[in-house]
N, C-alpha and C positions, 0 to 999 in steps of 0.2 A: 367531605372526604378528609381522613384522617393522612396527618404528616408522611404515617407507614405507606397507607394506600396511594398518596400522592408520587411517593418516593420509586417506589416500585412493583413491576405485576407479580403478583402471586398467581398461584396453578389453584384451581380448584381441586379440593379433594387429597390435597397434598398434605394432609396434615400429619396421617401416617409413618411421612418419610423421616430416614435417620440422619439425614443431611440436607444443610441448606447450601446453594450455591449463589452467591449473590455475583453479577455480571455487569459490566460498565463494557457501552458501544464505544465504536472509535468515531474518530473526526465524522461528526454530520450527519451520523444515524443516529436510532433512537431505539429501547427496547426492545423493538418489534424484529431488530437483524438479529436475537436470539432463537427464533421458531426455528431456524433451521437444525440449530444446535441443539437446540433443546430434544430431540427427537432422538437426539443418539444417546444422550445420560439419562445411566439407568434409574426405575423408577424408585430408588430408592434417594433419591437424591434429590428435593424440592429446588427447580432453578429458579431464581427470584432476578428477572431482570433489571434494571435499576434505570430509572426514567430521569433524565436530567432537564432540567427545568426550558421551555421555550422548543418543546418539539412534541409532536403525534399529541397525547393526550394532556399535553401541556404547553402546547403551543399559544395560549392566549398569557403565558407569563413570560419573564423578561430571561431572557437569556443569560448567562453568568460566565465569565473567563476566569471567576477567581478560585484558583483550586482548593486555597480555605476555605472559603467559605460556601462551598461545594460541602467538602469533606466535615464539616463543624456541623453542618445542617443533616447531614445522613447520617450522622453519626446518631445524635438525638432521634431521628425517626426510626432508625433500627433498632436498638439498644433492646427493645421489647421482643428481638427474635434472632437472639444471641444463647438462647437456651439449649440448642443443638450444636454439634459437632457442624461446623461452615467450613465452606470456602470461598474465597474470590477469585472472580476472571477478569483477564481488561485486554481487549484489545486495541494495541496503538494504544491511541490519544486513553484510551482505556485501560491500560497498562499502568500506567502515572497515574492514573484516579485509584488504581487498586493499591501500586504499593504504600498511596498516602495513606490511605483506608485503615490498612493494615499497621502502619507504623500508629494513626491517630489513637485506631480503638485499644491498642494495647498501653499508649498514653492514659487517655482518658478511663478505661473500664479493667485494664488488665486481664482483657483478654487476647486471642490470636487465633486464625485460620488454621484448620490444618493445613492447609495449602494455599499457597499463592500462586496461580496461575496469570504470566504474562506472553500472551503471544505479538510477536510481530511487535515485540516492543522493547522498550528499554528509558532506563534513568538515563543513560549518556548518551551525550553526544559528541560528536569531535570538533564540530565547527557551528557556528550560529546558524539555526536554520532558515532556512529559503522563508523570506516573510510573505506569506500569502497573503496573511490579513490585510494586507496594504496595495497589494493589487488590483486592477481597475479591472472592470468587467472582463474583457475581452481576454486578458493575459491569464484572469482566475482561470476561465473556460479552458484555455487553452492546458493547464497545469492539470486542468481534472480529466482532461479526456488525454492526458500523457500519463498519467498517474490509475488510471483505471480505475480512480476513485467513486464514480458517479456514472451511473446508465445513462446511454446517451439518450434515452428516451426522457429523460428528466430534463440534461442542457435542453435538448431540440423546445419542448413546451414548454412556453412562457410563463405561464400559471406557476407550473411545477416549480422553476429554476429560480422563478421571484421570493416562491416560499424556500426554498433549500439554500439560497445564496444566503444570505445574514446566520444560517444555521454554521454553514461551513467554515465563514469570516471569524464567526466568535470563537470555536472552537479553536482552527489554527491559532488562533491569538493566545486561547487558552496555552497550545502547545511551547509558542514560542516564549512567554514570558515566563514560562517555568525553570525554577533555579533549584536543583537538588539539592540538598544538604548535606548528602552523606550521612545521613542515619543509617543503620543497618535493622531489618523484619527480624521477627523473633521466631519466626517458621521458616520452612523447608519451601524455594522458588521453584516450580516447573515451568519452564520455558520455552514456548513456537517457535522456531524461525527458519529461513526459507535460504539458503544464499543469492538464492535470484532474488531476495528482494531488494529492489535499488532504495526503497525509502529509510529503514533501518538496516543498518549496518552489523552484520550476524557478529563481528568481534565484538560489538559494544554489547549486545546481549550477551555474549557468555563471561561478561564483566560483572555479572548479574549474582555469578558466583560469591564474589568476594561479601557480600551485604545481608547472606542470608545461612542458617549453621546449616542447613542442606540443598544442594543446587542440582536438577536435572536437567538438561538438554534434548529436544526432541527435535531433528531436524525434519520437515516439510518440505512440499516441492508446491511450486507456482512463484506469482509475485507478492505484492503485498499483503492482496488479500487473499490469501491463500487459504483462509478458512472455508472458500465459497467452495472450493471442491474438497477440502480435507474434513469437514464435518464430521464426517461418520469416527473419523480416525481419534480428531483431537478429544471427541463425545466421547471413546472408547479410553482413552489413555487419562482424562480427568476423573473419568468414575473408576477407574482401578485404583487411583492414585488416592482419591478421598478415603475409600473404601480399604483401603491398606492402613490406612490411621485410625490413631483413637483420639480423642478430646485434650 
């Protein structure tokens, strides 16, 4: 399996399309939380999920909290499918995988998204966050079934929850030891977010403005993961938004 094929699912048959959308899960999921999404951007947009090492069809590799060398590594396995007018998505913990993305590849290759898409997410924050990674079993539990983070059908079986606990740990970890720099993207941000959500703070997203030369706001209703019912909506508002750009 090549670096590309490792990195991320491709759509069969998608080679047609005028656009690529490349997409980063949030804390503890993996690729596969884009089928839903993917169902609502239009076909002319290839969405390429983006499979982070240590989950679904790479769970026999070691899991990674360092956002370099995250970002260093997909940088090299994309590079070859940079040929199209792209975009990025991130949600949450996915959000900070995009805008590094975005700031690397126009370091390294000088290029840029049309769009950067972050929902439900943000570079800042106000206060050091909640260390989950350092939570004992029982406390985790209790934080994901407060957080709506995890199907209860996952905590309830032990299988399930043995496999997804180290997934979730690294990740948080990833979240907290992330240090912004304050660089500013060289595209235009589109932005999710929800006011009911208690995990991101909707002020600190529309701080989102200042970092990027064009900034839109889409306000959502639920909690965090409010994509689970906004699908159709956010699918509808990324493919207008691509498709309103040129290269």
């Amino acid at each position: 399996m090549s670096a590309k094929d490792k990195w991320m699912y491709r759509s069969t048959g998608a080679g047609n399309a005028r656009y690529r959308l490349f997409c980063f899960p949030y804390a503890g999921s993996g690729a596969s939380m884009y089928a839903g999404l993917g169902k609502y951007i239009d076909e002319e947009i290839e969405v390429c999920p983006i499979q982070l090492p240590g989950r679904e069809n790479r769970r026999n590799e070691s899991l990674c909290s360092d956002v370099e060398k995250i970002i260093s590594e997909l940088c090299d396995a994309m590079k070859d499918l940079l040929d199209k007018p792209f975009g990025i998505f991130g949600y949450s913990m996915g959000g900070i995988l995009a805008y590094e993305l975005t700031a690397k590849l126009y370091e390294r290759f000088h290029v840029k998204p049309v769009r950067l898409f972050m929902a439900a997410s943000s570079i800042f924050r106000e206060k050091k966050p909640v260390e989950v990674s350092s939570m004992n079993e029982h406390q985790l539990v209790t934080y994901m079934r407060k957080s709506n983070g995890v199907p209860e059908r996952v905590i309830a079986d032990e299988f399930l929850w043995k496999n997804y606990e180290p997934i979730i740990v690294n990740d948080y970890k990833l979240i907290e030891n992330y240090r912004f720099s304050y660089h500013k993207v060289q595209c235009g941000i589109v932005a999710f977010a929800s006011r009911e959500d208690r995990e991101v703070k909707y002020r600190n997203i529309r701080l989102l403005k200042y970092f990027a030369p064009k900034f839109e706001l889409y306000p959502m209703s639920g909690n965090h993961f409010f994509i689970r019912e906004e699908s159709r909506r956010i699918g509808e508002i990324v493919s207008r938004e691509m498709e309103s750009c040129s290269a």
